[in-house]
N, C-alpha and C positions, 0 to 999 in steps of 0.2 A: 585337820581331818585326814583318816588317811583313808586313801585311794583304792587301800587291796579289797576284792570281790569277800562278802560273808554274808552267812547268814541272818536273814531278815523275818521278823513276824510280820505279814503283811498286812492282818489284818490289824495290829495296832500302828503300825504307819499310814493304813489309809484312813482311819481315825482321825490323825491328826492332820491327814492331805486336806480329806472333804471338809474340817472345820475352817481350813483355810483357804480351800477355795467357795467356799460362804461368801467370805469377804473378798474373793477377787472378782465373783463373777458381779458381783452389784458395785462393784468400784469401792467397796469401803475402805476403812484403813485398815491394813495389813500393815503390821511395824519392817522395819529393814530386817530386824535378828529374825522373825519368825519368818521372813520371805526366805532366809536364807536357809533354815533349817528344813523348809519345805522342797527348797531346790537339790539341797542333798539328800533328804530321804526319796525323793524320784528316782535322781542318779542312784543311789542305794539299791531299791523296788529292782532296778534296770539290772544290776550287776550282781544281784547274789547269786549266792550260791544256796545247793547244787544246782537250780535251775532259777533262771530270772522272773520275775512276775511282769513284765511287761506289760504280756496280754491281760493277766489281772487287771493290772491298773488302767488300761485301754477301755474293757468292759467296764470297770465300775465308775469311771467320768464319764463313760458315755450314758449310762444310768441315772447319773447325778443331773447329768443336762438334763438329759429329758424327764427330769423331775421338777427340773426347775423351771423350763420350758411350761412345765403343763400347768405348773403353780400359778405364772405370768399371763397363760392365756385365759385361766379362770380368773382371775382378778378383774382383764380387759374386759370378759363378756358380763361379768357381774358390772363394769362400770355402765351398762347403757352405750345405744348405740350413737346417743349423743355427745361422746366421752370417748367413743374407741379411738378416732386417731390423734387424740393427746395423748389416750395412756400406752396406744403401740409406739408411738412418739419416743417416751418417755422410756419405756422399757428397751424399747431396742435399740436407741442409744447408749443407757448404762452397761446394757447387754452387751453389744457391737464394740464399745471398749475395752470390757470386762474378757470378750474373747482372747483379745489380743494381748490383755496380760498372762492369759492362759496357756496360751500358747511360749509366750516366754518360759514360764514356770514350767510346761513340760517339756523344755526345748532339748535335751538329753533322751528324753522317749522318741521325740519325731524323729532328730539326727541317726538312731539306732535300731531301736526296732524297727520303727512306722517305715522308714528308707530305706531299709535292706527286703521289706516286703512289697515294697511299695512295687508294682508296672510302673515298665518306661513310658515317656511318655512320646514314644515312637509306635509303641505298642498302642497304645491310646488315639493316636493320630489317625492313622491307617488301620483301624476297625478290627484289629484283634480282639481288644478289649475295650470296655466304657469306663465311663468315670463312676459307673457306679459299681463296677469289679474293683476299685483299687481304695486302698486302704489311707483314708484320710488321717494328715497330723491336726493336733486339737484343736486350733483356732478354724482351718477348716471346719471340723467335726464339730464343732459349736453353732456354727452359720446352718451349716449343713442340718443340724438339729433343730434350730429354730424356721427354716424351710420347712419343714415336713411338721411340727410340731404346734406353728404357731400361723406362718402363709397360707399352707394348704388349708387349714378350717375357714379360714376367716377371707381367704382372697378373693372371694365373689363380692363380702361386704363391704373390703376395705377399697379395693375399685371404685365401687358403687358410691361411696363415699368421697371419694379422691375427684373421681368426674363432674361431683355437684358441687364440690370448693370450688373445681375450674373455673364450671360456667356459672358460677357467683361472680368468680375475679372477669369472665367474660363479660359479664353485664353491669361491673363497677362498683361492687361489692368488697370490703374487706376480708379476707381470709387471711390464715396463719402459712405465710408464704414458708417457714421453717419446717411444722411439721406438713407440709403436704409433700415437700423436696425430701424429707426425714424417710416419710412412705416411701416413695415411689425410687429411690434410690436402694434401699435396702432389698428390694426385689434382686436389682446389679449386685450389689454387695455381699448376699448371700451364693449367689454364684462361679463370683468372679474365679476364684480357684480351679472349676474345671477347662479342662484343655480343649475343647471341643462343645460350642455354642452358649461360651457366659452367658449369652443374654438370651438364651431361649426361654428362662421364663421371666423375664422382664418384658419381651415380646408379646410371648403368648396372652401372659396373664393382665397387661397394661398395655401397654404399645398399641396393640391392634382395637381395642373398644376405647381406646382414646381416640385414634385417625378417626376411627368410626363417628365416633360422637362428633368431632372436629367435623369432620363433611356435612355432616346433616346438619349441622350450625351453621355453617357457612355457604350451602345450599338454599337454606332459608334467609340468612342475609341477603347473598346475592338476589335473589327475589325482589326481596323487600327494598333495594335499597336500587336496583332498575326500574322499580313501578315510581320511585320518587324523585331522582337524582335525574338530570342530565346527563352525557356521558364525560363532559371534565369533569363534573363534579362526582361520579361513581367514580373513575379513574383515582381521585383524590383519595376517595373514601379505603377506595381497596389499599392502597398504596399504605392508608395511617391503620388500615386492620393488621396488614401482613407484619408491618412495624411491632403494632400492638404483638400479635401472635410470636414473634420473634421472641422481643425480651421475655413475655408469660413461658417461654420454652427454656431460656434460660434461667428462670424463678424456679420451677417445675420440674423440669427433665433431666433425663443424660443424656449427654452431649449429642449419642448416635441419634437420636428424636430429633434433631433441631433439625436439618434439613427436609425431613421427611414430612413434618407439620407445616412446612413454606412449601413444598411441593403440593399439599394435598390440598391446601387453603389456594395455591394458584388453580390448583385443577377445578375448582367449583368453583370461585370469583371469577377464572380466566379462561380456560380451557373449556369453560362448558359453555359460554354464552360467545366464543371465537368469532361467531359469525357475526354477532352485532355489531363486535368493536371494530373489525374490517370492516365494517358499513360504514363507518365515520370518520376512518381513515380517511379519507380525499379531500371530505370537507378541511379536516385540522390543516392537510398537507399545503391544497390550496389557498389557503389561508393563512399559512403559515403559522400557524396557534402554537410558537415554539414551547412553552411552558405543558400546554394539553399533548402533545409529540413527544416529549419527553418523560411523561406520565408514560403514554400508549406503549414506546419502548421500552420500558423498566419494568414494565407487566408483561411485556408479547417477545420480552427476550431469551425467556425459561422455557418458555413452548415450543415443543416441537412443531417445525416450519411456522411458528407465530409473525414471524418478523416478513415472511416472504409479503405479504401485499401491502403490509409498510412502504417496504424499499420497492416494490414494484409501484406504487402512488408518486414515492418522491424521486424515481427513477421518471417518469412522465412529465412529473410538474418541474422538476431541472430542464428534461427536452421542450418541453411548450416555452419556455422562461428564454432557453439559448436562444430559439428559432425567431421567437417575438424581438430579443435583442438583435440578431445579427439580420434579420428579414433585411431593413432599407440600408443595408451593409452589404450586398454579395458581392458587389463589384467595388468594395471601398475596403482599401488596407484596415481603416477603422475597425471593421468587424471584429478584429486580432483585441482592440481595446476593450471590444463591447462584451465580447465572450470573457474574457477573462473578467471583467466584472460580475457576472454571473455565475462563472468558477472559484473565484474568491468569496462573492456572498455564501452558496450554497457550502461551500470547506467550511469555512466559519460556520454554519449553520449546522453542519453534520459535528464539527469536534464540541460544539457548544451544546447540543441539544440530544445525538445520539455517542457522544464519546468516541468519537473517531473510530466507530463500527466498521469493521472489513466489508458487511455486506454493502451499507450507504457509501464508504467509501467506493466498492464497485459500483453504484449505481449511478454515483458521480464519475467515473469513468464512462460508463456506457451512453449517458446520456452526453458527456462532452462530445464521445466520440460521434456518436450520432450527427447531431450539430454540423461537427467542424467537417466530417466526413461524407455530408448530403450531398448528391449527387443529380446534378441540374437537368441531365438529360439522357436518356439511356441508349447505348450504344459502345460499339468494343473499343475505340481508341480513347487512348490514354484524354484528351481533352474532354471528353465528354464525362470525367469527373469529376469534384467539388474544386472549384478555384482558390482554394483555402492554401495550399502548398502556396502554389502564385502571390496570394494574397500576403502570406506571412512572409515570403523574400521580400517582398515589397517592403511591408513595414518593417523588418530590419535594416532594409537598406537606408528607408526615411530616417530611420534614427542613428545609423554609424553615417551620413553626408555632413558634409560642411552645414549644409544649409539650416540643421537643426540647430535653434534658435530658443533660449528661453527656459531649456533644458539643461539641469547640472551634470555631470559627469554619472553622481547616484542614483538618479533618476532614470538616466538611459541603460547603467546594468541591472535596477529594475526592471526597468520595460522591457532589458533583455532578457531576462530570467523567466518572464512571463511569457515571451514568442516561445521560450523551450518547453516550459507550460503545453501550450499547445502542440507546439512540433512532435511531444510523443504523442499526442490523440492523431496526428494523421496517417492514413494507411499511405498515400504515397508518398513515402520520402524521397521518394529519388527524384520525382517534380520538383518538388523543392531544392533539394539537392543544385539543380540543372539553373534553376534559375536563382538561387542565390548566387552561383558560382558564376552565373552570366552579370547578378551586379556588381558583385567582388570586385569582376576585374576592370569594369566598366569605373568603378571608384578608386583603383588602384594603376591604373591607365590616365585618368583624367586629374589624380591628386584630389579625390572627393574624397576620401577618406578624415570623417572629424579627431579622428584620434587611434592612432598602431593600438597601441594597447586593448581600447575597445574592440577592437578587430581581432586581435588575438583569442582576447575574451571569450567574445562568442564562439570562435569555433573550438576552443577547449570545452563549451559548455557543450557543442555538439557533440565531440570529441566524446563526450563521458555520457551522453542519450545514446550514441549508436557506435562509436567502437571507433578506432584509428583507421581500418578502410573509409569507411564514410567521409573522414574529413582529409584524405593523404594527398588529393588533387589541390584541395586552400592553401595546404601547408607548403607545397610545392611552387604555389603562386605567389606563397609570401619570400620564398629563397628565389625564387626570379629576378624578384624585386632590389633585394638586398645585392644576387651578383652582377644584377645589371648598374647597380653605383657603384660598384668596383671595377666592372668594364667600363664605365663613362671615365672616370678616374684614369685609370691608364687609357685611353684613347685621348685625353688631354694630355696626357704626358707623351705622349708618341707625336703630337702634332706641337708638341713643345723642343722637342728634341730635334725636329726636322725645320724648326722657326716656321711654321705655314701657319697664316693667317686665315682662316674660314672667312671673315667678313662678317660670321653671323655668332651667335650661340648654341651651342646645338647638343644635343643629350636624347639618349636614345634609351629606345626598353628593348630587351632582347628578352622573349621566351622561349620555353620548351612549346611546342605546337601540342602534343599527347595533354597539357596539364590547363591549355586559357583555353575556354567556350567561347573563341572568338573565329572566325573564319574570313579570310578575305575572297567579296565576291566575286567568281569569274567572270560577271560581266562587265564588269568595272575596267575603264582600261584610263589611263591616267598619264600626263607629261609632267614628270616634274617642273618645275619652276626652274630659271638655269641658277638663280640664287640659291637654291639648295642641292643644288647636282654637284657640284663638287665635295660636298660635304659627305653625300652619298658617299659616291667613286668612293673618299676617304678612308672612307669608314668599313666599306667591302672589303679593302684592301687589307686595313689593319687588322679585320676580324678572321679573314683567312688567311695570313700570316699567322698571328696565335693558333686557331680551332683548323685545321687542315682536313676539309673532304665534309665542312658541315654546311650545308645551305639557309641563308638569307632568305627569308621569303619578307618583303616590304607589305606593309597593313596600311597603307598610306589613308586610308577611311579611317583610321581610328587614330591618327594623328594630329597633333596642335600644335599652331602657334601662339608665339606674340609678337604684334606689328606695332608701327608707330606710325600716327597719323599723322603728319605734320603740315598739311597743306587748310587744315580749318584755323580760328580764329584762335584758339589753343590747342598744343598735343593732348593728344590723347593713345594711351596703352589696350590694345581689342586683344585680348585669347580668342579664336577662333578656330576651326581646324585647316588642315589643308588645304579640302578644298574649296573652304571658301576664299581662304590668302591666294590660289591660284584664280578665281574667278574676280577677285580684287586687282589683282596686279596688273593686267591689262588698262586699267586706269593713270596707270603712271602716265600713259603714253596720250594717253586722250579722256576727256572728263565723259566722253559720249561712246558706247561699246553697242552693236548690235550684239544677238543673242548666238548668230553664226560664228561671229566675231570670237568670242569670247569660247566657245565650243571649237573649234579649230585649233585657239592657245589651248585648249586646258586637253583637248581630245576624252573630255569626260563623256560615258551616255548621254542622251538628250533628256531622259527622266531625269538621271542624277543631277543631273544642271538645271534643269527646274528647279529640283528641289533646294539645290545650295542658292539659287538664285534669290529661289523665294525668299528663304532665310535671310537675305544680306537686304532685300527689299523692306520684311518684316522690323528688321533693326536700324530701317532710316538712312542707313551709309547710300545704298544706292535706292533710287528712284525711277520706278519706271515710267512710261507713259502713260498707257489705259489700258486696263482691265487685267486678269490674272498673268503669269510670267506662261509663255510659251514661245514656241520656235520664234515668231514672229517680233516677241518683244525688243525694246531700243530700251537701253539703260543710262543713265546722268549720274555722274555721280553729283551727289547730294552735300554740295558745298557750304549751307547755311546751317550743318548741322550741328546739335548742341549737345549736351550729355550731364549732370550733375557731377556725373561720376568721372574722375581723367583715367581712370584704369576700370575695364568691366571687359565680362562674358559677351558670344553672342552665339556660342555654338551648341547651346541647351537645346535650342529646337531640331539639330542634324542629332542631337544623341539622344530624342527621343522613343521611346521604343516603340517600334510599328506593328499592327496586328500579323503583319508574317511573320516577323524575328518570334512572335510568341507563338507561333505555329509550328514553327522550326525548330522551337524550342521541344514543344510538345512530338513531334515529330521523332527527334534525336531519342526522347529519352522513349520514344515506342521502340525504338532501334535495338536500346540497350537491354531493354527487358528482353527481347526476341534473344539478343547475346548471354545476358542473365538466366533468363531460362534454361536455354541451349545447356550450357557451362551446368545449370544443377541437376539437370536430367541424366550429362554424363557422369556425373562424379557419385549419383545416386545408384546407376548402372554397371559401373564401374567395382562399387562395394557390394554391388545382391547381387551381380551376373544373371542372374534372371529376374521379374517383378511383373507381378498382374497389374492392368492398367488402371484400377481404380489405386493400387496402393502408389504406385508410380505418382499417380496426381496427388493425393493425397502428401506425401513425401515431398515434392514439389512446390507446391502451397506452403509447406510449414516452413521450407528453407526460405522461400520470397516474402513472406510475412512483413519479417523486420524490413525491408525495402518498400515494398508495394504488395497490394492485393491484386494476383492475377488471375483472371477471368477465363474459366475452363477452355475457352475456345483456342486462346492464345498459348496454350501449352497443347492443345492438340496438334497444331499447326509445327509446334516445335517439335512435336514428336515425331511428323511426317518429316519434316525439315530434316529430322538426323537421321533417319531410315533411310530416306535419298542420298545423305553425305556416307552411310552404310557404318555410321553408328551405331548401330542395334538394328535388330530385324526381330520379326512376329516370327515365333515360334511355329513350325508346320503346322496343321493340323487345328489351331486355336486361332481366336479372334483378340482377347484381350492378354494374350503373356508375351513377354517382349524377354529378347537376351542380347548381351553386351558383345558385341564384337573385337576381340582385342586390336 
């Protein structure tokens, strides 16, 4: 065939177009040679000469459709309107394929003419032009023909028709799931070609008296099925409609309907009757009706603020649950165990029932923190907060002691895992803080420690809740530790080299004073033993030989021995501390010690020698006469005594902890916040050179947070505090604007 442009009769080539497209528009057989001879006479039509007929051929298919168009919708309306959406079915299927062979067949007209006429579709976009200025290619202009030709007469009845399939297949009835999807697509389908709102009449003409019918069905349900149901059992019900209504959307619709028929069916099963199902909230909560809870969530999830008095129910019923568990716990490390069973239930309750919800998971924060953060008594110092810090040292301590019993190694970095659990819900961390670090060393002084490793553990677990400051004083206490076996080491090796014999065994801790929570007290005044004073001397000597210009300071209250008791009916091995071996030793000499006696060797206080007294009395070694130990006592020692054990403790009762040490504790860390605040007020001052005093506080609070919650008063206090030191001054003229002083 050749290609060069000539002269064409157009009206005997559209002769032989429109006989062949007969047979394309209805899908019939068309042979390959006459497809082919039809594709060249188009191209032909396109390219003669002197002028092309294009537009002929444009106009006279567009004629033809809408011929055959009109041919189609007389057949439909002659079929009864029992009949119409089988036979629109039916036709706008063969039709809808038939286009798109058409458009093949003029694919030389669209490429040429139709596209060199065609608006951009920039122009189109941006409101120059519509889609109904621009000159459609055939397969469009075919759809586009049956729109106007065959939709518009009919689209009120075939709607009306399409709605009563629905709500046939809504009430369990059989319909022809093909052509209802056949209809109600072809609305889409006829469209989809323009640039600007495909689906406007998919919308208009379906879409919107579908939602419509959809609500007033499901308004009437909802009704209907409140006046009969329970509410787990309406819960149920909505839950297998919305289901139901789901797949009918995917039988049915396009795609863009499927959400919008679940929103509109929540809005009237869910959204309209809101206030009832929050009515029965508290019951399911308290009650724990996890299956009915899980319904209420999968319906009150979609709703705007639906979920708030959910999570506000089971934000309450966690807090009543902690308070009841840890109530005959305040003053019992246990609490640490009881909450955390509470906290565990309720997790598992939340990932199982609400899918690990952000908002139930905050309500499960808020209520832990509640709990562990209650506040026993009101007033500004730091003790008169929750004992939960206190509490929680405590029980980690109980669990990294020797004396944990029963307990596997897995088990105790569970239970650790779990104190960290809690340690993020408390606002004071630095209580905690103070008094962990005060058992630490009290286990790391005394060799209470059940295991290094356990020990390390935890404060890496701390280490990664609150940040490398938080835990740099542990870390420090643990390289104490370490170079004081290295100093012991070489001081054995120095008293080796000099051949001196100590008499005794002797091994020392040296720390950094800034890093242990330990203090030796001033009124403590002490004679060493002469059995250990050379050891002393020794050992001053050797350390200030190495370390030049560092001071010794002796803790002799926090020091131990081991004696041997050799004068009962078998030896026996006593750890004790100091001062008891010094309130002992005077027995060498005589089995009978007055109380002056014994206070004259030792030159301890009179209280502290009570107390080491009592102690030595409590564990049987010595005996007093009558009544409690004081000035007046006369002491025996106690020669008939027995023991199971040939090696034991007796100095658990001197290193018990006393209501002052916890005061002192509490005390110290009032000190530090005072220091803490100070420190973030400057460095806030520092960077705004000027700040009004509510932002000041504000700023304030947000940096102490991670530490502790501080209490307005105590940062006013520091505020006066650095004004006095003439760190910042009030601005003339104003009451609340403050400027940095360089």
């Amino acid at each position: 065939m050749s290609l060069k442009p000539r002269r064409v009769d157009f009206s005997a080539s559209w002769k032989l177009i429109r006989e062949t497209l007969e047979g394309v528009i209805t899908c019939g057989a068309v042979q390959r040679v006459i497809w082919n001879e039809r594709f060249s006479d188009v191209y032909k039509l396109c390219t003669a000469v002197p002028e092309p007929h294009g537009d002929s051929l444009y106009k006279c298919t567009k004629e033809f459709l809408e011929e055959h168009v009109k041919k189609l919708l007389k057949e439909i309306n002659d079929g009864g309107e029992e009949n119409m959406l089988e036979l629109y079915h039916k036709h706008w299927d063969l039709y809808n394929t038939g286009a798109s062979y058409l458009n093949q067949l003029y694919g030389y007209l669209n490429n040429t003419y139709i596209k060199k006429q065609r608006i951009s579709d920039a122009d189109i976009t941006y409101g120059i032009y519509s889609d109904a200025d621009c000159l459609l290619e055939m397969g469009e202009l075919a759809k586009d023909t049956w729109k106007t030709l065959m939709i518009d007469p009919l689209k009120d009845k075939l709607v009306q028709l399409v709605l009563q399939e629905i709500t046939k297949d809504r009430h369990g009835y059989n319909v022809n799931q093909t052509v209802i999807h056949s209809v109600v697509t072809s609305l889409v389908d006829v469209s989809e070609y323009k640039k600007k709102n495909p689906l406007e009449l998919y919308q208009a003409v379906f879409e919107n008296p579908f939602l419509k019918q959809t609500g007033d069905f499901y308004r009437q349900e909802t009704a209907r099925l409140k006046a009969e149901c329970s509410c787990p059992e309406y819960l149920e019900k909505v839950i297998q409609k919305l289901d139901n209504e789901n797949f009918r959307s995917r039988k049915f619709l396009h795609s863009t309907s499927y959400k919008k028929v679940t929103t509109e069916v929540q809005s009237r099963m869910v959204a309209d009757i809101i206030s009832y199902l929050h009515g029965e909230c508290k019951d399911m909560v308290i009650n724990e009706q996890k299956r009915d809870m899980s319904n209420m969530y999968q319906l009150l999830k979609s709703i705007n603020k639906g979920l708030d008095k959910l999570v506000k129910e089971m934000e309450e019923h966690i807090k009543t649950q902690g308070l009841s568990a840890v109530s005959s716990r305040k003053n019992d490390p246990g609490f640490v165990d009881a909450m955390l069973t509470v906290h565990s239930k309720y997790k598992e309750l939340i990932q199982e029932v609400f899918s690990n919800d952000k908002a139930f998971t905050g309500a499960l924060d808020k209520a832990s923190s509640a709990v562990i953060n209650k506040a026993s008594i009101s007033s500004e110092s730091s003790n008169s907060s929750s004992k939960a810090p206190e509490l929680l040292a405590k029980y980690c301590d109980n669990l990294l002691k020797k004396s944990t019993k029963g307990v596997g190694d897995t088990e105790i970095d569970d239970k650790l895992s779990g104190s960290i659990t809690i340690f993020k819900y408390l606002e004071d961390k630095d209580v905690f803080q103070r008094f962990y670090s005060r058992y630490l060393a009290r286990r790391l002084i005394y060799s209470q420690s059940a295991s290094m490793d356990a020990e390390e553990s935890m404060i890496t677990k701390l280490k990664q809740a609150c940040g490398y400051e938080f835990t740099s004083k542990l870390h420090r206490m643990f390289t104490d530790v370490s170079v004081s076996g290295d100093l012991v080491n070489n001081f054995n090796q120095f008293i080796r080299n000099r051949e001196v014999n100590l008499g005794i065994s002797f091994t020392i801790l040296v720390f950094q004073a800034g890093a242990w929570p330990i203090t030796q007290q001033n009124s403590i005044t002490f004679h060493i033993p002469s059995e250990l004073e050379y050891s002393v001397q020794l050992f001053e000597r050797f350390y200030h030989n190495r370390f030049n210009g560092r001071k010794l300071t002796w803790m002799q209250s926090h020091s131990t021995v081991e004696i041997k008791l050799s004068y009962l009916k078998k030896p026996y091995i006593v750890s004790m501390s100091t001062f008891q071996m010094a309130c002992l030793l005077p027995f060498e000499v005589s089995d009978e010690q007055h109380f002056s006696e014994i206070k004259e060797s030792t030159n301890l206080p009179e209280k502290e020698l009570v107390k080491q007294m009592q102690s030595l009395v409590d564990s049987k070694l010595v005996i007093v006469a009558e009544g409690p130990v004081n000035e007046n006592s006369m002491f025996h020692l106690n020669m008939n005594y027995s023991n199971k054990r040939t090696k034991f403790k007796i100095m658990a009762a001197v290193q018990k902890e006393t209501p002052q040490e916890v005061e002192a504790t509490h005390c110290a860390v009032d000190e530090d916040r005072k220091l803490y605040l100070q420190a973030a007020i400057v460095r806030i001052m520092k960077a705004r050179k000027t700040i009004k005093h509510n932002e000041l506080i504000h700023e304030v609070i947000k940096q102490a947070t991670s530490r502790f919650s501080p209490n307005i008063s105590m940062i006013k206090k520091s505020i006066e505090s650095l004004i006095d030191k003439e760190y910042l001054k009030r601005e003339t003229g104003t009451t609340d604007l403050y400027s940095y002083i360089a």
